[in-house]
C-alpha beads as a LAMMPS data file, in Angstrom:
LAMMPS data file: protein, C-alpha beads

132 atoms
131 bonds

1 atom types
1 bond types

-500.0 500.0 xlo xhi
-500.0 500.0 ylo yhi
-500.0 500.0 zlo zhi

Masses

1 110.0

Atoms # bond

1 1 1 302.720 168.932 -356.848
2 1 1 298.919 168.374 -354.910
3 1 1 297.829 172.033 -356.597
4 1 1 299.191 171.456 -359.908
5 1 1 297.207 168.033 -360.247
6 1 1 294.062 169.547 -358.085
7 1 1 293.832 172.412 -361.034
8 1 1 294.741 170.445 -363.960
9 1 1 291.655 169.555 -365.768
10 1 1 293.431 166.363 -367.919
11 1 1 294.906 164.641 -365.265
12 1 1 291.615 161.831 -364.100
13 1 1 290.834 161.603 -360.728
14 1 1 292.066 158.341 -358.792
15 1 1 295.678 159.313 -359.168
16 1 1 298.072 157.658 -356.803
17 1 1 300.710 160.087 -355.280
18 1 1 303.903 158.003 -353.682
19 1 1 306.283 159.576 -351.362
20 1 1 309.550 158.120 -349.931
21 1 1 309.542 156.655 -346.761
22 1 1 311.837 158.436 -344.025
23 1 1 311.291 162.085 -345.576
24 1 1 309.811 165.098 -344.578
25 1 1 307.340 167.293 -346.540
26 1 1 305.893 170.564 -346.091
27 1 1 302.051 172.361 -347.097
28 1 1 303.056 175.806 -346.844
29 1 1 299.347 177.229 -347.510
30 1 1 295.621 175.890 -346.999
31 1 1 294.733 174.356 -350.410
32 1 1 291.343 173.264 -351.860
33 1 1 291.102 169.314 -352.960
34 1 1 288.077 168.996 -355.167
35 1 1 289.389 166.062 -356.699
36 1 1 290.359 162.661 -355.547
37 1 1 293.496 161.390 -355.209
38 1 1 295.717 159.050 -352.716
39 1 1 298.258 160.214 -351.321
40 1 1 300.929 157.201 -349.416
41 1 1 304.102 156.445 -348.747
42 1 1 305.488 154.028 -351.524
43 1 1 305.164 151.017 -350.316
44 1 1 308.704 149.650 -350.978
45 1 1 310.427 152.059 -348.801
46 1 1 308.030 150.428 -345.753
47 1 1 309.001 147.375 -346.437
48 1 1 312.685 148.024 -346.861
49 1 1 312.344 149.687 -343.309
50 1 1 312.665 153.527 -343.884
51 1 1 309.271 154.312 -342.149
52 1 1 306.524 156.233 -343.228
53 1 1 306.500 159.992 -345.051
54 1 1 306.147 162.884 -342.919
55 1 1 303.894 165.820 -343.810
56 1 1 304.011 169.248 -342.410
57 1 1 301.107 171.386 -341.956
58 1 1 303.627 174.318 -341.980
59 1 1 303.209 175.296 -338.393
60 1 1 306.761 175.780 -338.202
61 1 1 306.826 179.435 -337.809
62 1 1 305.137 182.163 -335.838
63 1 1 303.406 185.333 -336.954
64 1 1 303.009 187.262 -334.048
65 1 1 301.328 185.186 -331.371
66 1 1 299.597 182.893 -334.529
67 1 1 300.852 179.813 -335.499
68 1 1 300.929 179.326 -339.688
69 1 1 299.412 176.576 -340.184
70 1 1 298.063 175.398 -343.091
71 1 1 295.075 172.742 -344.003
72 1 1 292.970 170.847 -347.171
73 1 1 290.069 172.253 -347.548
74 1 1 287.251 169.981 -349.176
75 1 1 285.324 171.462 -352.017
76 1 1 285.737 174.924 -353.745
77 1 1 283.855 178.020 -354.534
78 1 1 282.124 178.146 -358.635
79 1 1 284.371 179.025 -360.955
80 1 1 283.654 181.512 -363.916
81 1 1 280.010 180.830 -365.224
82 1 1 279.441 177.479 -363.241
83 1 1 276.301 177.449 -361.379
84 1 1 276.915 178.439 -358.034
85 1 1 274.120 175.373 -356.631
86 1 1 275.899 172.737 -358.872
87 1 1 277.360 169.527 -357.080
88 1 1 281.015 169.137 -356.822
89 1 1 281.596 165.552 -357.451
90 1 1 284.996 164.128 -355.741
91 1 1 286.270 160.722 -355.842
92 1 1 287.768 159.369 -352.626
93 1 1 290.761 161.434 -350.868
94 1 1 293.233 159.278 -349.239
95 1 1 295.809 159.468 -346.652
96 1 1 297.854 156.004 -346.268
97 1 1 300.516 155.388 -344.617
98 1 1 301.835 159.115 -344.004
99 1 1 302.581 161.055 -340.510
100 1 1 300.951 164.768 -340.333
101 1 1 302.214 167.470 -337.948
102 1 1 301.845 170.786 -337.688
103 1 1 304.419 171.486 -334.397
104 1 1 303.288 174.458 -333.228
105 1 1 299.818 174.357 -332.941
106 1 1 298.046 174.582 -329.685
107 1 1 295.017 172.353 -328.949
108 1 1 292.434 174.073 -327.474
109 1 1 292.683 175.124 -323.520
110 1 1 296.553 173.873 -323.948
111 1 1 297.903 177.543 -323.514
112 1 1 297.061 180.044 -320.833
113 1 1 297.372 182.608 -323.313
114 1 1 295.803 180.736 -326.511
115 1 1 292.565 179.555 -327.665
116 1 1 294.065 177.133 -330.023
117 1 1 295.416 177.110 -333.183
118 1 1 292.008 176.269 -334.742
119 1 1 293.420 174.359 -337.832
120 1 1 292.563 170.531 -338.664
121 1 1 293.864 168.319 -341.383
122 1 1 291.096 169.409 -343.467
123 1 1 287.531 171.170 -343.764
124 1 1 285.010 171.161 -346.407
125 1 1 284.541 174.550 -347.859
126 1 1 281.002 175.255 -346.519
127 1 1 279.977 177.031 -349.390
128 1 1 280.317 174.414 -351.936
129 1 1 277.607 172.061 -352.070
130 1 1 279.904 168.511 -352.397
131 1 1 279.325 164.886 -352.690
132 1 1 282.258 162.937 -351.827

Bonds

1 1 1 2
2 1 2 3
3 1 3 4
4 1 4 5
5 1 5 6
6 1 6 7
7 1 7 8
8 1 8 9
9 1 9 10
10 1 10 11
11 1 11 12
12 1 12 13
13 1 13 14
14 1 14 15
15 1 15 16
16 1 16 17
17 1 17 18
18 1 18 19
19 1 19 20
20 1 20 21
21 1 21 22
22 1 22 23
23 1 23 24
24 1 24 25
25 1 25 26
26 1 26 27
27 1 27 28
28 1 28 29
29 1 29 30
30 1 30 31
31 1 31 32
32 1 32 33
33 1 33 34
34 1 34 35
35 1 35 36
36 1 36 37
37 1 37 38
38 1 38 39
39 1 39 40
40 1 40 41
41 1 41 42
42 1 42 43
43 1 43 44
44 1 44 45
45 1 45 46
46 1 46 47
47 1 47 48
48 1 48 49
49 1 49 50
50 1 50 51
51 1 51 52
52 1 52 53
53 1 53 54
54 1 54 55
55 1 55 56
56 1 56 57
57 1 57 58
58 1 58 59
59 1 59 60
60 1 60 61
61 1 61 62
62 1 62 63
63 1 63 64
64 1 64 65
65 1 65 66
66 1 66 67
67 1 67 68
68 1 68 69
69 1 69 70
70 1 70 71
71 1 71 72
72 1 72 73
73 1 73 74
74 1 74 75
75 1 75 76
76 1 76 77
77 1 77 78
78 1 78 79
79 1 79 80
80 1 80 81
81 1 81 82
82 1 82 83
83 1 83 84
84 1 84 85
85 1 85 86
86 1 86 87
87 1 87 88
88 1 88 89
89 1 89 90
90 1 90 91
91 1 91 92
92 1 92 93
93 1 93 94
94 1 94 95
95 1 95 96
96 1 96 97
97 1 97 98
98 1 98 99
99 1 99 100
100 1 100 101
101 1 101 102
102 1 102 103
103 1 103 104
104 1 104 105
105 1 105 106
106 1 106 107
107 1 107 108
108 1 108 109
109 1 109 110
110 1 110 111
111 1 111 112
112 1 112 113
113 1 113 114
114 1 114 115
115 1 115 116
116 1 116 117
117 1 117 118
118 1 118 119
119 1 119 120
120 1 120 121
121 1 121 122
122 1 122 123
123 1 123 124
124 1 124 125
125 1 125 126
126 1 126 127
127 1 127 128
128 1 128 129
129 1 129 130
130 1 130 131
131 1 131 132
């Protein structure tokens, strides 16, 4: 749903995504957000008691020792003929109202055998030069 708006160039920024209190989601892969949005649990479903939305950073299964985890990244690289110094311009990203987790990851120095999962809730893409 997140991609599919991120990518399309129609949709404005500023859209308002709602999701119902009580129920879990899941990011399966790191995505890039270079374009705003909010993202909240719908407000009814607080008030009528069902709690807040839960999001998943995947980090529900293993490969090998590594967690999968998944995170936004800020920003993306030029696409096609776009000048590779041109500002990427993105309205505010919001997060109301939701519960993230990513259950498997380590924070650093928290396993013997681990350095840490190394993932956060997002990242700007270092190569983009962004305004937000």
């Amino acid at each position: 749903m997140l991609s599919s708006y991120i990518d399309d160039v129609i949709l404005a920024e500023g859209q308002v995504f709602y999701l119902e209190g009580g129920q879990d989601y899941f990011i399966r892969y790191t995505f890039s957000i270079y374009k705003g949005l909010k993202l909240t649990t719908d407000p009814k479903d607080l008030a009528a008691g069902k709690g807040r939305a839960k999001v998943y950073m995947n980090g529900l299964a293993m490969d090998g020792s590594t967690v999968q985890a998944a995170n936004f990244m800020l920003g993306r690289q030029s696409i096609n003929d776009e000048d590779a110094d041109e500002v990427v311009e993105v309205e505010s990203v919001i997060f109301e109202d939701i519960d993230f987790d990513c259950p498997l990851a380590k924070n650093f120095l928290e396993s013997e055998t681990s350095s840490g999962t190394g993932k956060f809730l997002g990242t700007i893409y270092n190569l983009s030069p962004i305004i937000i």
